[in-house]
N, C-alpha and C positions, 0 to 999 in steps of 0.2 A: 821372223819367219822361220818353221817348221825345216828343216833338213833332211832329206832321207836319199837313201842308196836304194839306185834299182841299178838290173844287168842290163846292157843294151848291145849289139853286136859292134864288132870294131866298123864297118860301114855306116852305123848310125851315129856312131861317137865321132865319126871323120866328117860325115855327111852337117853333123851341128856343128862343131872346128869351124867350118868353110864358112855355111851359113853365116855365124857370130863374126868371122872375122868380114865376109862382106857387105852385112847391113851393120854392124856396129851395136849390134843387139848382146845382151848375156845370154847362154846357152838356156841360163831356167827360163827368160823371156821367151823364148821363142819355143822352151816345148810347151809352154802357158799356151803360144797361141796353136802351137800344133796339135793341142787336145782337147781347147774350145772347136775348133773347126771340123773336129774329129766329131764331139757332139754333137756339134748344129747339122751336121750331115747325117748321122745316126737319128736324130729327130725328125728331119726331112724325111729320109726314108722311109721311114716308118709312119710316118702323116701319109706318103702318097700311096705304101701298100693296103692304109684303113682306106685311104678315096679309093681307091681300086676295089676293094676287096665288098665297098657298099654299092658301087656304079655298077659291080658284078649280080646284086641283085635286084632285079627292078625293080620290087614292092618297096624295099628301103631306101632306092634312089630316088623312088615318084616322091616318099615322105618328105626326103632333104630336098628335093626340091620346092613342096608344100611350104614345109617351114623358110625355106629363104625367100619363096612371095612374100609371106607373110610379115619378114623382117626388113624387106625392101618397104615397104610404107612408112616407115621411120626415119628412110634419107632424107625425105622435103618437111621434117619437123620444125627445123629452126634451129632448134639444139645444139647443131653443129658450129655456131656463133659465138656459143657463151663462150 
């Protein structure tokens, strides 16, 4: 595994201390997962600013609307079996 030095404020270095010593985690464990969730949340968002941003205008919503009839015909294919 790769090694590197970043700065982080004394509060965030104290704030991971605790964390590690109370779930029993290493400090890079847990900014692993403090910066996957940091992701998936940055991905979130910005999926619901595009749904916002197409609901905002009607012609493009009737369309996604259009298109997900069209893709609902495919749930009672069977396919969902294999």
């Amino acid at each position: 595994m790769n090694h590197f030095t970043v700065d982080i404020s004394e509060i965030a270095h104290q704030t991971l201390q605790d964390l590690s010593k109370q779930t029993g985690q290493p400090v890079n464990v847990l900014l692993d997962k403090a910066v996957e969730e940091f992701r998936r949340k940055q991905f979130l968002e910005e999926a619901n600013r595009a749904y916002a941003e197409l609901k905002s205008n009607p012609q493009a919503w009737a369309e996604e609307l259009e298109e997900r009839k069209a893709w609902d015909v495919t749930l009672g294919d069977g396919l969902e079996d294999l």
